[in-house]
C-alpha positions in Angstrom: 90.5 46.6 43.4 90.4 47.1 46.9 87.1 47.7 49.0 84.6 48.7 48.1 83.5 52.5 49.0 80.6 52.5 50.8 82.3 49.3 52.9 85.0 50.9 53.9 82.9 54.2 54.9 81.3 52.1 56.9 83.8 49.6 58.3 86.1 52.1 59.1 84.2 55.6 60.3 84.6 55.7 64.5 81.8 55.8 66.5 80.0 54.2 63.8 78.6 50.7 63.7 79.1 48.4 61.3 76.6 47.5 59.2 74.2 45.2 60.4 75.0 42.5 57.4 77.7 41.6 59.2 76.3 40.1 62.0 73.1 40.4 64.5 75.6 42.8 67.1 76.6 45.7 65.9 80.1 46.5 66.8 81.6 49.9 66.9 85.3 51.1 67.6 84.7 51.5 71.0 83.5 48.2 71.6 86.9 46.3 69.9 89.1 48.8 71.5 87.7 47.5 75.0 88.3 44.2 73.8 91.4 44.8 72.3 92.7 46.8 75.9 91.5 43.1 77.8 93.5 41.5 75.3 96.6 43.2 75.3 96.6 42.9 79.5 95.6 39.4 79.3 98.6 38.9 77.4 101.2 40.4 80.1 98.9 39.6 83.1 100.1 38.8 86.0 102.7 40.0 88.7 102.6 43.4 86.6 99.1 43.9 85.4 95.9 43.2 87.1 93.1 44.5 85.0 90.5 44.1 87.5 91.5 47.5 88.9 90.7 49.0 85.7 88.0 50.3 84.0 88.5 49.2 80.7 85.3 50.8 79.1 86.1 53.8 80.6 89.8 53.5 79.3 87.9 52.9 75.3 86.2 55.2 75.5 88.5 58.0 75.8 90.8 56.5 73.5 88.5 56.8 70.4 87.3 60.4 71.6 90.7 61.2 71.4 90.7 61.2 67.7 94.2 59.5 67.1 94.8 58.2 63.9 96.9 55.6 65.5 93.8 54.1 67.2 91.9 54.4 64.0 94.8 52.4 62.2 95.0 49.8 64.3 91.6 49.1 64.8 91.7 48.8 61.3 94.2 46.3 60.6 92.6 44.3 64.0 89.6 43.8 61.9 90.8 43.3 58.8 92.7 40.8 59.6 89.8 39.3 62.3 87.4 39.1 59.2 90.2 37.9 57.2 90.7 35.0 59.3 86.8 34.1 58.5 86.4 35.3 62.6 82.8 36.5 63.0 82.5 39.9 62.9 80.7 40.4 66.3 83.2 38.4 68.1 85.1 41.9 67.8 83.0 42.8 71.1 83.5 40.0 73.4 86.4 38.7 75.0 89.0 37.4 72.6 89.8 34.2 74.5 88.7 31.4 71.3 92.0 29.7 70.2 91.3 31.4 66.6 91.9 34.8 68.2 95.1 33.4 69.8 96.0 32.0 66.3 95.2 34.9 64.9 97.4 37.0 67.1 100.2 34.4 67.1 100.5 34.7 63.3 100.3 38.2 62.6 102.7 39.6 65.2 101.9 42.7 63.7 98.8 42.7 65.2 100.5 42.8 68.6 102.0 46.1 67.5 98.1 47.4 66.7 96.9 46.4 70.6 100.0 48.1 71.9 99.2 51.3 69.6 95.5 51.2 71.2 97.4 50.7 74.7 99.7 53.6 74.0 96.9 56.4 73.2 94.8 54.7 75.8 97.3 54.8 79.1 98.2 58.5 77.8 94.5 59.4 77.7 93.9 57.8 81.0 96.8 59.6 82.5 95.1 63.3 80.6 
């Protein structure tokens, strides 16, 4: 069982899109690791985080260049799970602000651990 090959080839390679089936964006790792960064911050914002100070694309970007498997994982289970949840599959790259992403989130607290592994490999690349 399982997916199938060529999907997950696809689905999972960095730097590659997705394939176009899947909706009329294509999405790439880059692309839900920004999203996944603005999430993460949106979720502590406040007194201790203001993310307009940041350059989140910037902060993506060298997080998937930096090759970690970690980043790769949890992008991974972000998506699975996001397509799981019958989430469209270019809502990956915009803000994840609908109520389904919060339900999403709020259910699989796992998922929490995945932004915080992007965050991680992100704040030390930043810092590199």
């Amino acid at each position: 069982m399982g997916i199938h090959p060529h999907a997950r080839r696809d689905f999972y390679d960095p730097g590659k899109s997705y394939p176009q089936a899947w909706g009329a964006e294509r999405v790439n790792h880059e692309q839900i690791a920004t999203e996944a960064l603005r999430y993460r911050l949106e979720l502590v914002r406040g007194p201790l985080v203001s993310i307009d100070d940041l350059d989140l694309d910037q902060m993506a970007g060298a997080t998937v260049a930096s090759a970690e498997p970690a980043v790769d994982s949890a992008i991974r289970r972000i998506a699975t799970a996001w397509i799981r949840a019958g989430l469209p599959a270019e809502g990956l790259c915009r803000p994840w602000g609908c109520p389904e992403a919060r339900a999403l989130f709020d259910a699989n607290p796992d998922l929490i651990d995945a932004l915080d592994d992007i965050m991680r490999v992100a704040t030390r690349s930043n810092a590199a």
